[in-house]
Kinemage of the C-alpha trace (Angstrom):
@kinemage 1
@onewidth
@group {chain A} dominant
@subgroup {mainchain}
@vectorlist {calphas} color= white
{ca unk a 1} P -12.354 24.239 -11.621
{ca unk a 2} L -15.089 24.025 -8.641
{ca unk a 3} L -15.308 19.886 -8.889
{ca unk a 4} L -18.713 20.520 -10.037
{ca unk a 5} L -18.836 17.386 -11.708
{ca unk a 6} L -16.834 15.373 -9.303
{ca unk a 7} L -19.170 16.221 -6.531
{ca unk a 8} L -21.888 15.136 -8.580
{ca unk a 9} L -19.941 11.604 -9.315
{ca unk a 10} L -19.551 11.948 -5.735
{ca unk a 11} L -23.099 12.082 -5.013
{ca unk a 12} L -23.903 9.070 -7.398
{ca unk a 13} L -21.436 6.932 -4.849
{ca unk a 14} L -23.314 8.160 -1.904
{ca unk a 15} L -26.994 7.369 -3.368
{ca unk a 16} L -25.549 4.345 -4.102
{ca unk a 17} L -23.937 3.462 -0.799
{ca unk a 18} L -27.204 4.423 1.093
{ca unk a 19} L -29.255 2.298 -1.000
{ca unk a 20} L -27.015 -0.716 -0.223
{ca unk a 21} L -24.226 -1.547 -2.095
{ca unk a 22} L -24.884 -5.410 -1.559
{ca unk a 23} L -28.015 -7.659 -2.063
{ca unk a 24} L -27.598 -10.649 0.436
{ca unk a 25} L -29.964 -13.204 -0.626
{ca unk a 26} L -29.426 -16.850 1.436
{ca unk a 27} L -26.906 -15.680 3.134
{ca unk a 28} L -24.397 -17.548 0.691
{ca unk a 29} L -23.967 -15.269 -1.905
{ca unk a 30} L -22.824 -11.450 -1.718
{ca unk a 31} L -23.677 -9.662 -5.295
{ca unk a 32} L -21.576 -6.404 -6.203
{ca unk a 33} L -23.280 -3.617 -7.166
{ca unk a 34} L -22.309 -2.061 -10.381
{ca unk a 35} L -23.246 1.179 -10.060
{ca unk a 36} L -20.843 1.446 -6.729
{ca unk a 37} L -18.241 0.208 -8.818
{ca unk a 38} L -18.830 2.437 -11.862
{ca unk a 39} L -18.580 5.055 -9.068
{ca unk a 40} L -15.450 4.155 -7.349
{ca unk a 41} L -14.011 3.824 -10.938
{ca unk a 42} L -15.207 7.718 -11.549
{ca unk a 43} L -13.458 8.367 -8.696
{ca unk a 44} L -10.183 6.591 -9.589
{ca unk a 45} L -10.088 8.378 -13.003
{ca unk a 46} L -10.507 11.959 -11.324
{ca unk a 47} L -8.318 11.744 -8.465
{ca unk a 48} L -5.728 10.411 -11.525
{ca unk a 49} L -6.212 13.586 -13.440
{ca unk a 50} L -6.943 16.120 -10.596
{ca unk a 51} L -5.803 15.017 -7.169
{ca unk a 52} L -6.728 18.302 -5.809
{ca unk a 53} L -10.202 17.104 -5.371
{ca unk a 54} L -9.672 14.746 -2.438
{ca unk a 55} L -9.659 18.098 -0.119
{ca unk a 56} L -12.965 18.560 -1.718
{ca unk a 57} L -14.857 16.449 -0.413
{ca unk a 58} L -16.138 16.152 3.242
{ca unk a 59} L -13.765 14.022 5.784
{ca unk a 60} L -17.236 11.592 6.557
{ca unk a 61} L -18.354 10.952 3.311
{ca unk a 62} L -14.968 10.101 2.548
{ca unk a 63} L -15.279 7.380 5.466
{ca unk a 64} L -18.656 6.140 4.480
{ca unk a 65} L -16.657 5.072 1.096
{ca unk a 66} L -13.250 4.125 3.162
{ca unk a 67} L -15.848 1.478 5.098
{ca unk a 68} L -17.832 0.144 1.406
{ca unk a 69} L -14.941 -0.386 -0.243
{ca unk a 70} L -13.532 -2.092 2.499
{ca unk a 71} L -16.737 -4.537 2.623
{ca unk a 72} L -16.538 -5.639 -0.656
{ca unk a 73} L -12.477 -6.409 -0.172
{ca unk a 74} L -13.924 -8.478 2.747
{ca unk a 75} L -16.330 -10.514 0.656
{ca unk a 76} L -13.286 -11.033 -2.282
{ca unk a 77} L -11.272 -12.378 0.558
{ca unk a 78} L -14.024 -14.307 2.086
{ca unk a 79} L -13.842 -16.251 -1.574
{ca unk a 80} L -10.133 -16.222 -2.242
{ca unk a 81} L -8.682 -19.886 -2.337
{ca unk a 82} L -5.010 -19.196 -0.957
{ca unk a 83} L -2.091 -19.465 -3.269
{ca unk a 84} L -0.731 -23.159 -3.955
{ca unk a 85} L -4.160 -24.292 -2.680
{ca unk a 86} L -6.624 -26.438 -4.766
{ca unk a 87} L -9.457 -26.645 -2.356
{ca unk a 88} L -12.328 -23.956 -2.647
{ca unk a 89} L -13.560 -24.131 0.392
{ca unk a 90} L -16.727 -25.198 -0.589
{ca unk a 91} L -18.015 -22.654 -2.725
{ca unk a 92} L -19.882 -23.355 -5.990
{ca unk a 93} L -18.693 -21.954 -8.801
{ca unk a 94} L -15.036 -20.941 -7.425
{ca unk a 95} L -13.774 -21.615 -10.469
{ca unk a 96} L -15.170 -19.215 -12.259
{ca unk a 97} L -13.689 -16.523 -9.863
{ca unk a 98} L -10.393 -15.098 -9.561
{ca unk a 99} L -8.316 -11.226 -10.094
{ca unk a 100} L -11.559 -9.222 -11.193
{ca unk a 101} L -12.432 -5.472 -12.177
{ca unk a 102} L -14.243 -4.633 -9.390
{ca unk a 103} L -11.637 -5.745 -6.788
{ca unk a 104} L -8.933 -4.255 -9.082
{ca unk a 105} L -10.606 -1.140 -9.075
{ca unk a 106} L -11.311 -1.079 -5.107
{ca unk a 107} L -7.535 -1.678 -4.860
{ca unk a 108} L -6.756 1.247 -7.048
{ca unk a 109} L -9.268 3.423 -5.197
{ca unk a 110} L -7.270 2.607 -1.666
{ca unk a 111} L -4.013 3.889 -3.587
{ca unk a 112} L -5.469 6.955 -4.580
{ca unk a 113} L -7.381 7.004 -0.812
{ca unk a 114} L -3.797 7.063 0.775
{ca unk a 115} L -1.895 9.067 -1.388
{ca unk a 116} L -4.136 12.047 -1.664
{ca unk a 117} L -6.632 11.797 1.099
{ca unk a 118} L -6.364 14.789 3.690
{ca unk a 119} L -4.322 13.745 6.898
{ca unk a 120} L -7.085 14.551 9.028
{ca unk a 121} L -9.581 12.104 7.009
{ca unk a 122} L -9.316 9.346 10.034
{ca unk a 123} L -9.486 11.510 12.764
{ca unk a 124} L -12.027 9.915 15.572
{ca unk a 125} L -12.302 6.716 16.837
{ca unk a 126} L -15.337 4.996 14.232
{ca unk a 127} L -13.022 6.028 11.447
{ca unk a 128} L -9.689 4.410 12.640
{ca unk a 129} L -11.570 0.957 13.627
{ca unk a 130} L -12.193 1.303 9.390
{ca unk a 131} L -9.010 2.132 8.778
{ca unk a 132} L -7.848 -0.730 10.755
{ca unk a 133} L -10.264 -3.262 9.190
{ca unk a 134} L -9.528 -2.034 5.870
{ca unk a 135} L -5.676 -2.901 6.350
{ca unk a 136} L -6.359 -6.112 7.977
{ca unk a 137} L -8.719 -6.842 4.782
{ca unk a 138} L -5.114 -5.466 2.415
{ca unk a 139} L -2.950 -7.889 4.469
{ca unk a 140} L -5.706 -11.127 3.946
{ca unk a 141} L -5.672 -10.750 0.642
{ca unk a 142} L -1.807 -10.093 0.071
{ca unk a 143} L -0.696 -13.704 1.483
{ca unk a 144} L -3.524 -15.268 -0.433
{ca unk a 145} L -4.332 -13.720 -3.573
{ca unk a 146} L -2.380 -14.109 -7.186
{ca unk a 147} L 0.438 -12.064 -7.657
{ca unk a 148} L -1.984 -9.482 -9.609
{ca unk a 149} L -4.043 -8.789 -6.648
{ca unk a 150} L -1.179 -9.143 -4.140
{ca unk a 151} L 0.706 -6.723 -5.885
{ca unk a 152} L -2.297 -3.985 -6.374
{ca unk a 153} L -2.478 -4.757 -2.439
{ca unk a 154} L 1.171 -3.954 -1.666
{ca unk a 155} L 0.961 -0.457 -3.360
{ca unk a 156} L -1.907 -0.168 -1.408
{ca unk a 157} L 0.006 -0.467 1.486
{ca unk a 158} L 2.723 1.385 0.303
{ca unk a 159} L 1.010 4.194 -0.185
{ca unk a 160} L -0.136 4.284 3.173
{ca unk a 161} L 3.123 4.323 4.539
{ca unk a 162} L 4.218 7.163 2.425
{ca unk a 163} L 1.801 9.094 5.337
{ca unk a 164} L 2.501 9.307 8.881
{ca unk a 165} L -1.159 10.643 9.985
{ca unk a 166} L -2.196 7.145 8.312
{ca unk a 167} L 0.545 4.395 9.328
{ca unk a 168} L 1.350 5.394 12.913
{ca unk a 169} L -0.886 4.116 15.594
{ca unk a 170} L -2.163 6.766 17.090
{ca unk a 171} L -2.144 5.299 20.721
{ca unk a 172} L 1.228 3.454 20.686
{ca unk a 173} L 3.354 5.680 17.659
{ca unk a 174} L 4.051 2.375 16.172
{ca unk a 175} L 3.954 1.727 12.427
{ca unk a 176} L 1.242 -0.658 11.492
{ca unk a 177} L 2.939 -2.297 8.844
{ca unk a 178} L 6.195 -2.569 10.034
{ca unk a 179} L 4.693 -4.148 13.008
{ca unk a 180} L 2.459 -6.799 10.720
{ca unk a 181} L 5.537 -7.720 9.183
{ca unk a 182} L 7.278 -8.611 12.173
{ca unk a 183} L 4.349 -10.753 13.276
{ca unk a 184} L 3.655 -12.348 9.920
{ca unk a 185} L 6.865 -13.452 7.637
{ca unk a 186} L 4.478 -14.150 5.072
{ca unk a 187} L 2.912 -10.428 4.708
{ca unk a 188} L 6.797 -9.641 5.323
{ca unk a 189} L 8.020 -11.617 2.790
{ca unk a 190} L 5.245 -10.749 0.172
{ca unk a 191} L 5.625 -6.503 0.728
{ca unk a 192} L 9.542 -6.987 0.005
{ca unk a 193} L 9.062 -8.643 -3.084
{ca unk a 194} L 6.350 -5.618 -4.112
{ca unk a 195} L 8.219 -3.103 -2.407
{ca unk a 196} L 11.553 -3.617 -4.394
{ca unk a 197} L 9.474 -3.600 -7.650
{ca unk a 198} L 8.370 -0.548 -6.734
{ca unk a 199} L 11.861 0.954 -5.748
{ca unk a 200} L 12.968 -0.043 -9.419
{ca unk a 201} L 9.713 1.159 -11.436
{ca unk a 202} L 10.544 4.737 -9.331
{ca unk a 203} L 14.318 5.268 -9.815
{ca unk a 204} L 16.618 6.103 -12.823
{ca unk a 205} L 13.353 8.169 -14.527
{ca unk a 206} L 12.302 11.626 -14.532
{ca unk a 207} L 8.608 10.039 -13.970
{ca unk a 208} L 9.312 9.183 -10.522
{ca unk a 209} L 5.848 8.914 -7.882
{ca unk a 210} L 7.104 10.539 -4.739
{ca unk a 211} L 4.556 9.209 -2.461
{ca unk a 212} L 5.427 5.691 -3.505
{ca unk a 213} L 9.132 6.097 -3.152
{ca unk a 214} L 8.586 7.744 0.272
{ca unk a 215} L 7.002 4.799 1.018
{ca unk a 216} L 8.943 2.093 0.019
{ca unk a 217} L 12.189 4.026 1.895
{ca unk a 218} L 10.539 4.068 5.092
{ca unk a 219} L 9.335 0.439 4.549
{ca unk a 220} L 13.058 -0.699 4.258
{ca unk a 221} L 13.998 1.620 6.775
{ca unk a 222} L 11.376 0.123 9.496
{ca unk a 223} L 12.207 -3.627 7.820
{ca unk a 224} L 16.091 -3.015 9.358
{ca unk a 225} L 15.105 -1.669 12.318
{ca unk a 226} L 15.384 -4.900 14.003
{ca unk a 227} L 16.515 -8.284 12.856
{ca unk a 228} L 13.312 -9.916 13.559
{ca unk a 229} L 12.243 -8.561 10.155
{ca unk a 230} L 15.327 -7.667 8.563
{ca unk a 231} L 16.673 -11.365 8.871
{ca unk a 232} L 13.523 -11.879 6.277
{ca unk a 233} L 15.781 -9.885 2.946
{ca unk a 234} L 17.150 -12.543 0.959
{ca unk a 235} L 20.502 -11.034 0.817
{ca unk a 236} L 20.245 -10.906 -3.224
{ca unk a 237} L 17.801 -8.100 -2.440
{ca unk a 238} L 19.643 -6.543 0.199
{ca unk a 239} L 22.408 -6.372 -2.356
{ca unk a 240} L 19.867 -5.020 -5.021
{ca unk a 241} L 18.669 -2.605 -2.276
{ca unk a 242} L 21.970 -1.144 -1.709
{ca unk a 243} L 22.768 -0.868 -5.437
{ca unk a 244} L 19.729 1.443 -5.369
{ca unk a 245} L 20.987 3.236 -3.165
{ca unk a 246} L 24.603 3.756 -4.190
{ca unk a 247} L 23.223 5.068 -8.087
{ca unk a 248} L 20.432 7.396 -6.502
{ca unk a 249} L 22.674 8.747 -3.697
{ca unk a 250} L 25.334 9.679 -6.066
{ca unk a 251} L 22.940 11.530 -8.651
{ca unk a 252} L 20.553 13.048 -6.625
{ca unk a 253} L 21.588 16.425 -5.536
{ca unk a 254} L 22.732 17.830 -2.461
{ca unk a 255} L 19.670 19.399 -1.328
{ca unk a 256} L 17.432 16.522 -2.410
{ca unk a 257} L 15.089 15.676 0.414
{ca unk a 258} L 14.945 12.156 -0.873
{ca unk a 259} L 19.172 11.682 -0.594
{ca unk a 260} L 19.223 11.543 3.329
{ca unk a 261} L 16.676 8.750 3.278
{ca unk a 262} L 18.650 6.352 1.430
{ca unk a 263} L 20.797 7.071 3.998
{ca unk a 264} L 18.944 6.066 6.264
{ca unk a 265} L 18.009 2.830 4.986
{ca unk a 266} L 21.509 2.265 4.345
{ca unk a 267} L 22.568 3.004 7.829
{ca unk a 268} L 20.157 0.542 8.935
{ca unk a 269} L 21.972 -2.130 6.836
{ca unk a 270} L 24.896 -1.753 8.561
{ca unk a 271} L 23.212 -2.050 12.029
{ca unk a 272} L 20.692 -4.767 11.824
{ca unk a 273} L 21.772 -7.186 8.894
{ca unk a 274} L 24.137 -9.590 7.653
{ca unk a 275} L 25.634 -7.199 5.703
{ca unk a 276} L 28.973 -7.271 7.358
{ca unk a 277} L 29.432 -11.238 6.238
{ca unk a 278} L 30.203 -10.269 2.717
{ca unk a 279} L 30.248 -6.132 2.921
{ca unk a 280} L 28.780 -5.601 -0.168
{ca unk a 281} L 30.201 -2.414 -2.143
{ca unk a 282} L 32.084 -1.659 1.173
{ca unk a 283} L 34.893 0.522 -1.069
{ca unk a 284} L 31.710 2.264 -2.936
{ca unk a 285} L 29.979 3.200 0.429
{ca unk a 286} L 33.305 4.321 1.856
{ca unk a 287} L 34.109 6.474 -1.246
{ca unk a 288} L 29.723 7.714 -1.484
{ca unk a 289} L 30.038 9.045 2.561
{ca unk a 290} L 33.785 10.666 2.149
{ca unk a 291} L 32.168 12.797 -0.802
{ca unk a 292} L 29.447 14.173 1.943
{ca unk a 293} L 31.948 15.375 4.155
């Protein structure tokens, strides 16, 4: 009930982190360290059954693991070959290498990170400039990994955009991802793909992970905010989008805080797409808004 024991996993990550997570030989070669990852994984598996205990523990020792984790994604990136590629950059034994345990379990870690970590976690300047090198680190590997990795990154990202204190610049207001999309149509293109798959896996069900869907609703929503990143939804997923939409709006209830954020996304459509070529379900959007008034 205290988090006795998680504190004590806790302190296993932090003996491990001070002792140095990674044993650089040549210069070459980066080694994981096991008993980091058997940490993070301990972590994983109690913020999954008890996500009360993010609050737990203290905001720096949260960032001392924010910044590890974020090395080793670094060093898996460093040795990714990029999709559709058959060079390996020159490093022995590539083959050998690909979607592993450790980085899948640093990628589930970053979920749990965004979805449960306190809002005030990356207050102060040393802890954004890891929160910014961590997302740079999700982006690199989300135009170059296999779709395994690339999707684990996506709900990464997701999840971070389910939280304002997180996303939003804190100098400019700006959403970070939004605004990576509309400078890269690859990491654009590549967060669509996850973030419909997430839409589906979290509508129609009573299971339904809030955080994710808040996400992926204010990803679409920022994604037709202007046509420099809306033009980038095929229109087969626009259409898919706005079936969503249609089927949740209509059985969610009134007071649903979820409802209004469809919306939203919807009234986006309309503004910033080529939705008005074809006007997709334009009699079943007339018919959804006359039953609000």
């Amino acid at each position: 009930e205290d988090f006795k024991i998680v504190k004590a996993v806790y302190g296993t990550i932090l003996a491990t982190v001070k002792s140095g997570k990674f044993d650089v030989g040549d210069g070459t070669e980066n080694y994981y360290c096991e008993a980091f990852g058997s940490s993070v994984r301990s972590m994983v598996l109690f913020s999954r059954l008890h996500s009360e205990i993010w609050p737990a523990i203290p905001q720096e020792q949260l960032v001392v693991l924010l910044e590890n984790v974020k090395d080793a994604l670094l060093i898996t990136s460093s040795r990714v070959v990029p999709r559709n590629q058959e060079e390996t950059r020159g490093i022995p034994g590539y083959a050998d290498f690909g979607p592993n345990e450790e980085t899948s379990v640093n990628l589930m870690f970053l979920t749990e990170f965004f979805r449960h970590a306190p809002g005030d976690t990356l207050d102060g300047y040393n802890s954004m400039q890891i929160f910014r090198a961590t997302m740079q680190a999700l982006f690199d590997l989300l135009i170059i990994a296999s779709e395994d990795v690339f999707d684990m990154c996506g709900q990464a990202l997701i999840a971070c955009n389910g939280k304002e204190e997180f996303i939003l610049d804190i100098t400019t207001g700006e959403n970070q991802l939004i605004k990576k999309c509309r400078e890269d149509r690859k990491v654009c293109g590549t967060m669509i793909e996850v973030a419909l798959r997430l839409l589906n896996e979290n509508t129609g069900s009573s299971d339904v992970d809030m955080i994710l869907l808040h996400g992926v609703l204010r990803f679409f929503e920022g994604c037709y905010e202007n046509t420099e990143t809306s033009d980038a939804v095929y229109t087969n997923d626009m259409n898919v989008l706005i079936d969503i939409a249609l089927r949740e709006c209509r059985n969610l209830e009134a007071q649903s805080d979820v409802r209004p954020k469809y919306i939203r996304v919807l009234h986006k459509i309309f503004l910033n797409s080529k939705w008005g070529d074809q006007r997709y379900r334009r009699e079943e959007l007339l018919k959804m808004v006359e039953s609000f008034v």
